[in-house]
Backbone as numpy.savetxt, mean C-alpha at the origin, in Angstrom:
# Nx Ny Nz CAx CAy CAz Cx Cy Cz
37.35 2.59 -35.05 37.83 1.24 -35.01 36.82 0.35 -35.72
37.24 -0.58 -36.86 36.70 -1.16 -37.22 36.30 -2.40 -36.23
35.22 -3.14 -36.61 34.73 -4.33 -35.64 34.17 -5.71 -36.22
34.55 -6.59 -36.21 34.08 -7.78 -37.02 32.57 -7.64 -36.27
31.49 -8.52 -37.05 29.91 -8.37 -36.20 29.80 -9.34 -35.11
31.43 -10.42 -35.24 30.62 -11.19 -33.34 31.45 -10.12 -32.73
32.38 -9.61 -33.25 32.64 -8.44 -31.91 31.56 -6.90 -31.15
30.87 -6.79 -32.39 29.49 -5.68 -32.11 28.26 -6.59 -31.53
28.38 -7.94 -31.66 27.10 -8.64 -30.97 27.71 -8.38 -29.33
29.28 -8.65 -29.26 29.69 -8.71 -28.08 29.26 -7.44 -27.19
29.36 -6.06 -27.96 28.71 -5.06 -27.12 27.49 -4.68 -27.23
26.97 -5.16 -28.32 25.53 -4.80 -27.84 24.91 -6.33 -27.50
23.43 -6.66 -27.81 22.80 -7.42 -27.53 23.26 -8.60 -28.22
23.38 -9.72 -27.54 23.50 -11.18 -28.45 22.60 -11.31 -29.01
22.64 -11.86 -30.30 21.22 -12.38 -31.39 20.82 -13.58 -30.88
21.23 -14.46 -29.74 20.54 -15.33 -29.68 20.82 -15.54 -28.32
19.97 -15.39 -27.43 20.21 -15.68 -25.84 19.61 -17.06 -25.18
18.84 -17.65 -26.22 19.14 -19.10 -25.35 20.16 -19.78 -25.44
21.43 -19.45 -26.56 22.58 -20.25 -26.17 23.58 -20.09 -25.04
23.03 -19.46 -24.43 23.88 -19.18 -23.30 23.16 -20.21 -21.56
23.60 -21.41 -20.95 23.15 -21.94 -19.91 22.83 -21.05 -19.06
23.62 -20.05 -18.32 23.19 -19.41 -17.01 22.87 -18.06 -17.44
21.96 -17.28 -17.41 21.80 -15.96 -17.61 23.32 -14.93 -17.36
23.19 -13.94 -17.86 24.31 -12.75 -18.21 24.03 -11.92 -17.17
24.12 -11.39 -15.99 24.14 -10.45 -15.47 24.71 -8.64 -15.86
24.00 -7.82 -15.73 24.45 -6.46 -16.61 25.18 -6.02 -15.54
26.21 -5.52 -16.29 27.35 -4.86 -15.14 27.75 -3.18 -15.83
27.86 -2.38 -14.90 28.24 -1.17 -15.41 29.68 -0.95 -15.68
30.28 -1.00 -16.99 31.63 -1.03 -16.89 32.32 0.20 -16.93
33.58 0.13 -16.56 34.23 1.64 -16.59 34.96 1.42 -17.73
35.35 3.33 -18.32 35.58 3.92 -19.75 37.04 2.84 -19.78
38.17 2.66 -18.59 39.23 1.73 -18.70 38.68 0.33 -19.33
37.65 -0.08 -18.46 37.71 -1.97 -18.64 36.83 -2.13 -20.50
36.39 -1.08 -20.61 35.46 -0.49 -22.02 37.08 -0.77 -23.09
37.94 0.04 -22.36 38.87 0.22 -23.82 39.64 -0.95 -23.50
39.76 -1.57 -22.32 40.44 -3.05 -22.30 39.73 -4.13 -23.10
38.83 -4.18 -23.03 37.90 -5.55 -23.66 37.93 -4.33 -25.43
38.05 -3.70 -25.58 37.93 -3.14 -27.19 39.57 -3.79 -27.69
40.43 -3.27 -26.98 41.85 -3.60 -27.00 42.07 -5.66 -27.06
41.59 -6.29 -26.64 41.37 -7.16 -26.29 40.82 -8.24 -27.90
39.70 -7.63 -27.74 39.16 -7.74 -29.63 39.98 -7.61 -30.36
40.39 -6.23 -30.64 41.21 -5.60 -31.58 42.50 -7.06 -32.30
42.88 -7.31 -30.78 44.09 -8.36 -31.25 43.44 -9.59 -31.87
42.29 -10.04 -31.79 41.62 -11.22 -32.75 41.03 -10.61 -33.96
41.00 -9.82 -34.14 40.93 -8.93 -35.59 41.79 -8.76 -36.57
40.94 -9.38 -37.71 42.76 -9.19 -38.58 42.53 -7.67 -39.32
41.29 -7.20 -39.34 41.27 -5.57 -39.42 42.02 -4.81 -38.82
42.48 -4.00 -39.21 43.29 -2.63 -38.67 42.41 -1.27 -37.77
42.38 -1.41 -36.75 41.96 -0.30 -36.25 41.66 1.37 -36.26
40.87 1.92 -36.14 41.18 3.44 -36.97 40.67 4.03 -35.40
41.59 4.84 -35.01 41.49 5.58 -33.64 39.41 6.45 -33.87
39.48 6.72 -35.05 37.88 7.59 -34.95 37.07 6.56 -34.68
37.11 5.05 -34.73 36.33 4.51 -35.07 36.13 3.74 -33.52
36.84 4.08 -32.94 37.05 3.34 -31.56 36.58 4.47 -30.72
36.79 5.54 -31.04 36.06 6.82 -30.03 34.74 6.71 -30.68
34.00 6.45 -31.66 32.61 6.30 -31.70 32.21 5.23 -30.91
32.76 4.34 -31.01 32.42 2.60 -30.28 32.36 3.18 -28.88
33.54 4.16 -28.25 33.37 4.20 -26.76 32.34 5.30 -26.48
32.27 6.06 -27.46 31.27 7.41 -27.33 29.40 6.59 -26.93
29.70 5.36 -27.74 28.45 4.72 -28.16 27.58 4.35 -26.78
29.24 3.76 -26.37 29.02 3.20 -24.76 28.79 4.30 -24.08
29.50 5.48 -23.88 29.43 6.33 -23.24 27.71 6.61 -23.18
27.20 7.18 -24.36 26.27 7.84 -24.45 25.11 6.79 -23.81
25.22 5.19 -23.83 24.37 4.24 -23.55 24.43 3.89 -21.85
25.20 4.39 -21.21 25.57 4.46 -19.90 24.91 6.09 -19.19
25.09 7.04 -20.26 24.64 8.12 -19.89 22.65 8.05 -19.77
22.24 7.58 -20.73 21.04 7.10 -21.03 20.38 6.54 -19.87
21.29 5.35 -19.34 20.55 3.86 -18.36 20.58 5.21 -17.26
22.04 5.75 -16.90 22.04 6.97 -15.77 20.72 7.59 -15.54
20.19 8.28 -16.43 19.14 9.36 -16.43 18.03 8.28 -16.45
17.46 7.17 -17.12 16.81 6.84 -17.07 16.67 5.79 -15.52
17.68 5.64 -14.94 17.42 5.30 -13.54 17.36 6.91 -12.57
18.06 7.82 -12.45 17.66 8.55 -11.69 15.62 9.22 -11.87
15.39 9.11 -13.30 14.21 9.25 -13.58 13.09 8.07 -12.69
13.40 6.66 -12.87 12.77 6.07 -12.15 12.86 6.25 -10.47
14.00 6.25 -10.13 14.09 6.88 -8.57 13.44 7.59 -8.64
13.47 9.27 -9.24 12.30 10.38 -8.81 10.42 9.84 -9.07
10.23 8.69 -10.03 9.32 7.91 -9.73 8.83 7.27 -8.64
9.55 6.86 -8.14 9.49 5.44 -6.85 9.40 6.80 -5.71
10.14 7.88 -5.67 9.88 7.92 -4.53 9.21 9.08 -4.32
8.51 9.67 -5.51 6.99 10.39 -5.58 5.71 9.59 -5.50
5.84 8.10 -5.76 5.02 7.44 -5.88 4.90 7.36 -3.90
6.26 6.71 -3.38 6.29 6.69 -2.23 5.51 7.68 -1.45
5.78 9.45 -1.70 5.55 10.14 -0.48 3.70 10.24 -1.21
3.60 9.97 -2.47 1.65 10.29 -2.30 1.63 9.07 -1.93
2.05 7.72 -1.79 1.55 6.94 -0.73 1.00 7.46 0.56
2.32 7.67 1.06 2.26 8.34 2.43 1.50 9.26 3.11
1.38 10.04 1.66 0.07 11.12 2.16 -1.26 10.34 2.24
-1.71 9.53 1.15 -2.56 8.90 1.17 -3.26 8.49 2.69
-2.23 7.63 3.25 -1.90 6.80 4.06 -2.42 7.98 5.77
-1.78 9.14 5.46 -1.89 10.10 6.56 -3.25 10.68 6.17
-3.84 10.82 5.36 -5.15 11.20 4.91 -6.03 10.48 5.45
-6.05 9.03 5.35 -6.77 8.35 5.88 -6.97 7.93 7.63
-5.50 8.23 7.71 -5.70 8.06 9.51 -5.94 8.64 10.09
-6.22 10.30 9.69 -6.87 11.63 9.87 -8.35 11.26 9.99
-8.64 10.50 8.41 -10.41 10.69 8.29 -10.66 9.67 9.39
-10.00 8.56 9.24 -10.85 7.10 10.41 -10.49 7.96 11.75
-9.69 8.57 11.98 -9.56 9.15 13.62 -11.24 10.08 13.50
-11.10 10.89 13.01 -12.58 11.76 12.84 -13.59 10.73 13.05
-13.96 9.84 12.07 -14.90 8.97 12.40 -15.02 7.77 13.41
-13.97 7.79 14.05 -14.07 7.41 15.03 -14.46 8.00 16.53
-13.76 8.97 16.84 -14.25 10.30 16.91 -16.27 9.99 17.58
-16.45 10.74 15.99 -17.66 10.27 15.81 -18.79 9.46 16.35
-18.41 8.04 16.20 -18.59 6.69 16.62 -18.68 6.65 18.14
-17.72 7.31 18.49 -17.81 7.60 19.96 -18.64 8.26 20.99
-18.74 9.12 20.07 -19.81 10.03 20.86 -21.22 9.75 20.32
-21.38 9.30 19.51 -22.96 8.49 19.23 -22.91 7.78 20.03
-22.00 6.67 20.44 -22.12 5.47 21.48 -22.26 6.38 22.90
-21.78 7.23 23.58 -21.54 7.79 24.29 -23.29 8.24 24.39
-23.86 8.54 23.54 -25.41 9.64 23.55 -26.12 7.89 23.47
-26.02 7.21 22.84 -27.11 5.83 23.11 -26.69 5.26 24.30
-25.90 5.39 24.85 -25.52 4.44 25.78 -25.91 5.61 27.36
-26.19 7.08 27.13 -27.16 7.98 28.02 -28.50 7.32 27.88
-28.71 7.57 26.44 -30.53 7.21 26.51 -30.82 5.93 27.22
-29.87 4.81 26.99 -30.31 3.21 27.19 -30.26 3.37 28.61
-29.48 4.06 29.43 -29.22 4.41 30.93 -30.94 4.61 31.30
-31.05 6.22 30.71 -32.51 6.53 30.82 -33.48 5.81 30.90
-33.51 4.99 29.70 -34.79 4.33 29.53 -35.07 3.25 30.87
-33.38 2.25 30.85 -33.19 1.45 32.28 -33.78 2.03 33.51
-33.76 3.26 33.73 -34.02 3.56 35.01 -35.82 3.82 34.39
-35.82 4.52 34.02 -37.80 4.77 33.23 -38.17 2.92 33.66
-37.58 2.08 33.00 -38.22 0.36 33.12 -38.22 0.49 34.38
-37.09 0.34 35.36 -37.33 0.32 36.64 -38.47 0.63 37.85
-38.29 2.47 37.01 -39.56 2.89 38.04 -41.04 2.14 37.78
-41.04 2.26 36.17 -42.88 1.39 35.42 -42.94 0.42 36.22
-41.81 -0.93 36.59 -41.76 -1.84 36.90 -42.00 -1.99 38.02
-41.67 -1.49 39.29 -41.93 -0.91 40.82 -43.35 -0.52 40.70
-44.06 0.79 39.81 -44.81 1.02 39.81 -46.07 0.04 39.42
-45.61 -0.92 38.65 -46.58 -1.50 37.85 -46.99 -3.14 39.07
-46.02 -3.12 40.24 -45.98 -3.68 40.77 -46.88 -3.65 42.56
-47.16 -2.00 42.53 -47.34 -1.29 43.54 -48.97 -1.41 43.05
-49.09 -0.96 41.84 -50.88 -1.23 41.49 -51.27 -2.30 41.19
-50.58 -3.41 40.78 -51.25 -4.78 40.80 -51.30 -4.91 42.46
-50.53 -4.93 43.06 -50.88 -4.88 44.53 -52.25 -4.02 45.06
-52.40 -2.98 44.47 -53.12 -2.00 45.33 -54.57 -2.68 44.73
-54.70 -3.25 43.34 -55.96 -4.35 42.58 -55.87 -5.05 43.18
-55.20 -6.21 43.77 -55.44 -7.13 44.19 -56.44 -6.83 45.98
-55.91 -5.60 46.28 -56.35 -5.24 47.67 -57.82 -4.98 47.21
-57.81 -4.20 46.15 -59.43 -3.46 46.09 -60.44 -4.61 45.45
-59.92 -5.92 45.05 -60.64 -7.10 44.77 -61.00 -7.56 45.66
-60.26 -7.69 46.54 -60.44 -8.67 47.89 -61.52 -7.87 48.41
-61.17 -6.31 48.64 -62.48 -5.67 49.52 -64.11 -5.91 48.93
-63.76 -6.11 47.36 -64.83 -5.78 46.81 -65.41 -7.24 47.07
-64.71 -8.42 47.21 -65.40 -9.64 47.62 -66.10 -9.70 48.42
-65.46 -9.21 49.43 -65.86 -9.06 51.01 -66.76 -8.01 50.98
-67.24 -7.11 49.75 -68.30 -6.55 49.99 -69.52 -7.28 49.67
-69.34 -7.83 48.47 -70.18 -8.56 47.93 -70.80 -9.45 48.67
-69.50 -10.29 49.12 -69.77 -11.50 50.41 -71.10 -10.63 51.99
-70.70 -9.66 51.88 -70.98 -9.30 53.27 -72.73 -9.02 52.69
-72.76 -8.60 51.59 -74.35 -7.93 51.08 -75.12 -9.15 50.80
-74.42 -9.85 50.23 -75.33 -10.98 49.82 -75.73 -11.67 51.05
-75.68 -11.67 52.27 -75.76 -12.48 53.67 -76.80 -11.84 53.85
């Protein structure tokens, strides 16, 4: 099928897309509404149509629909390989922080024995250190009272 060129701008890309106010939304059309809008043209054409030339035009479409097809199922198998090594990622890591946490725990668990330890070690020094300033203060006093008593 022959095609005047605003009718080939019509299926492929417009040469000029700011004349258009609201953006074009892409729609997937079927091989019917394809040969309706060709059929459609055809009658504002004062060219004569040639049946080979209209199965290339739809083949064209065909093959450009087959294309977007594969090239979206291709991006799906993208998105959602990208997805599951997310995921692993994601499970990798809540593995390692559980381990090191883990970890974290039982260090706190062993300082928080020693700091026990040491608490009770202060305690006893402290009692103790309290029991011999007492027991000095006694052996001062005697030693006064010795002094006191010799020097008389």
């Amino acid at each position: 099928m022959m095609m005047s060129s605003s009718a080939m701008s019509f299926i492929h890309e417009p040469a000029d897309m700011g004349r258009f106010e609201c953006p074009v939304q892409e729609t997937v059309l079927t091989t019917a509404e394809i040969q309706e809008l060709l059929s459609l043209l055809q009658a504002g054409n004062s060219a004569s149509p040639s049946s080979e030339g209209s199965n290339r035009e739809v083949d064209t479409v065909d093959e450009r629909k087959r294309r977007r097809m594969t090239s979206n199922r291709e991006s799906a198998r993208r998105s959602r390989w990208r997805k599951k090594r997310h995921l692993e990622d994601l499970t990798s890591e809540v593995d390692r922080l559980k381990i090191e946490n883990q970890e974290l725990k039982n260090r706190l668990g062993l300082v928080a024995q020693k700091c026990h330890v040491l608490w009770r070690e202060n305690d006893r020094m402290t009692s103790e250190s309290l029991a011999l300033r007492a027991r000095l203060s006694d052996l001062y006093r005697i030693l006064i009272a010795m002094q006191t008593q010799y020097s008389q």
